[in-house]
C-alpha atoms as one frame of an Amber mdcrd trajectory, in Angstrom:
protein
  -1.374 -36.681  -2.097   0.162 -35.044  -4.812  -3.258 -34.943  -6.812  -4.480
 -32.826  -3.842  -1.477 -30.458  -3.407  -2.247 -29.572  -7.460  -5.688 -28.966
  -6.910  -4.921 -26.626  -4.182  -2.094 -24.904  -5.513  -4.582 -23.966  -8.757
  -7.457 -23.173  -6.397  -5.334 -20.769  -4.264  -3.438 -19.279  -7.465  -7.341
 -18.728  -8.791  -8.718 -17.140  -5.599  -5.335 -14.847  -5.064  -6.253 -13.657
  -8.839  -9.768 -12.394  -7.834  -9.161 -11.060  -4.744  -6.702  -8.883  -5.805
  -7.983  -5.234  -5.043  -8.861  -2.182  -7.544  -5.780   0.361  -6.234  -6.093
   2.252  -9.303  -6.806   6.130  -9.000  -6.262   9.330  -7.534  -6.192   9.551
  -3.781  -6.175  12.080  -1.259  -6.295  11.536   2.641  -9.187  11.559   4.550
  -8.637  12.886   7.908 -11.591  12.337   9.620 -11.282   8.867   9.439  -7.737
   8.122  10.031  -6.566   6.441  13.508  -3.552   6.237  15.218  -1.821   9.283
  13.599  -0.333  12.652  15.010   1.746  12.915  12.134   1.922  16.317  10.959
   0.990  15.677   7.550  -1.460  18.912   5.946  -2.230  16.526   2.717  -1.320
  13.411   0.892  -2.049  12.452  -2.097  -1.602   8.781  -3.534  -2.014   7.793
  -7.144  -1.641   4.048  -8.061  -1.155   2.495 -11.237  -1.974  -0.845 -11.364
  -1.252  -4.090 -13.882  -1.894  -7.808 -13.474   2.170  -7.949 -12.055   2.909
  -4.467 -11.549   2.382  -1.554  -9.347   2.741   2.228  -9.495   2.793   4.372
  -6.566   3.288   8.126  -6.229   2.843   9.734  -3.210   2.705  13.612  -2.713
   3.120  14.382   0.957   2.611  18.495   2.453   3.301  18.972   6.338   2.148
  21.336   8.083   4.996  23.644   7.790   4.709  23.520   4.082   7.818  21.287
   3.403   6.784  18.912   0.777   7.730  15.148  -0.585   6.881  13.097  -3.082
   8.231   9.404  -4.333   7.690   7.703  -7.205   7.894   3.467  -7.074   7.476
   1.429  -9.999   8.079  -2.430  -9.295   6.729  -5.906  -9.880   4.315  -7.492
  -7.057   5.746 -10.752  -7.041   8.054  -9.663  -3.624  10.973  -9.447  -5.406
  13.028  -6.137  -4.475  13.379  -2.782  -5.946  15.625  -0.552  -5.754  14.410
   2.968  -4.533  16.666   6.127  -3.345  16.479   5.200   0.018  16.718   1.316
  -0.063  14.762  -1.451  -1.390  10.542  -2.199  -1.519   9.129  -4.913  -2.174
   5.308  -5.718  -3.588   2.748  -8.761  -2.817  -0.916  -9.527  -2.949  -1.960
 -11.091   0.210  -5.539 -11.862  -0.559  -7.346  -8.629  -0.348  -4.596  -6.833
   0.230  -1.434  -5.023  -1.520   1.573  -4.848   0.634   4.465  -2.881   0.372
   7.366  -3.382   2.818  10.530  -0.562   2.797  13.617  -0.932   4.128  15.686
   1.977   3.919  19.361   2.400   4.799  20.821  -0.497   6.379  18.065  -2.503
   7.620  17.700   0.346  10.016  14.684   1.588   9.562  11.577  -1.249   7.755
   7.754  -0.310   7.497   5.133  -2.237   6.595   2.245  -0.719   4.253  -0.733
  -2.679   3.434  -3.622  -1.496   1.146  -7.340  -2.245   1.232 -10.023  -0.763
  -0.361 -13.761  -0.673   0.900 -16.090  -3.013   0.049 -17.571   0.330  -2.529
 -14.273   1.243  -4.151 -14.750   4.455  -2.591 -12.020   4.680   0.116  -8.717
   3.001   0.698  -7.150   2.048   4.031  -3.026   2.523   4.695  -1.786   0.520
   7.727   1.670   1.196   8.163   3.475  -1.105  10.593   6.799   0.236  11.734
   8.733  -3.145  12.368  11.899  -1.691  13.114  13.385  -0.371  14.938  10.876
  -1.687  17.690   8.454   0.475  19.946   6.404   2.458  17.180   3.122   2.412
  16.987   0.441   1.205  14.176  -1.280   4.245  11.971  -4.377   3.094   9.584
  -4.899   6.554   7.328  -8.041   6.256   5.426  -7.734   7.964   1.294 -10.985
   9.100  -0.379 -11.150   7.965  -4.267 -11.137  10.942  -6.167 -13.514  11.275
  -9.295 -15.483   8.322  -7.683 -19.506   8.931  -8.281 -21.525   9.527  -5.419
 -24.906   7.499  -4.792
């Protein structure tokens, strides 16, 4: 029994290895094929730096009345915490997948972000999953790579 739960523990660590995604880049929002959002976000930008245990992420964020944002995260993606100015994230690889869960001031507010990219490299998929408080609904925004060749 123990035999097997080694094997499987190297086979899983393996696989999680290779299936982590290509993040790194420049990229900017693709509107026409987000779902689920009536944000009033004009652009957003997303460049990620990525490192066998590390991540990067700025985000540049304009509404549509001009008023800009932008973060900066730097932290390891082993789900341990870091410390941010509005709370804590924290990183993990879940297969295919990057996910970054915030919780900002007092437990009172916690999001979910996962990232994918396409199968291509070309595009990058956001779900964000408000999980509290409760009642909010699911946005997937869709980036387009910038710099990325065209076939």
């Amino acid at each position: 029994m123990r035999k097997c739960t080694l094997l499987a523990l190297v086979l899983l660590g393996g696989a999680a290895g290779a299936d982590r995604p290509d993040l790194n880049g420049d990229w900017r929002l693709d509107p026409s094929h987000t779902q689920g959002s009536d944000s009033k976000t004009k652009a957003y930008a997303l460049t990620i730096h990525q490192t066998d245990e590390s991540i990067g992420l700025s985000e540049a964020i304009t509404d549509t009345d001009g008023k800009e944002r932008k973060t900066e995260i730097q932290c390891k993606t082993d789900g341990g915490e870091c410390k941010v100015k509005q709370g804590t994230v924290s990183f993990w690889y879940d297969g295919s997948s990057l996910v970054l869960m915030e919780v900002r001031r007092n437990n009172a507010n916690v999001i979910k972000r996962r990232f994918q990219t396409s199968e291509d490299g070309k595009s990058l998929s956001m779900e964000i999953t408000p999980i509290a408080p409760p009642g909010q609904k699911v946005e997937t925004l869709t980036f387009a790579k910038q710099g990325a060749e065209s076939h």
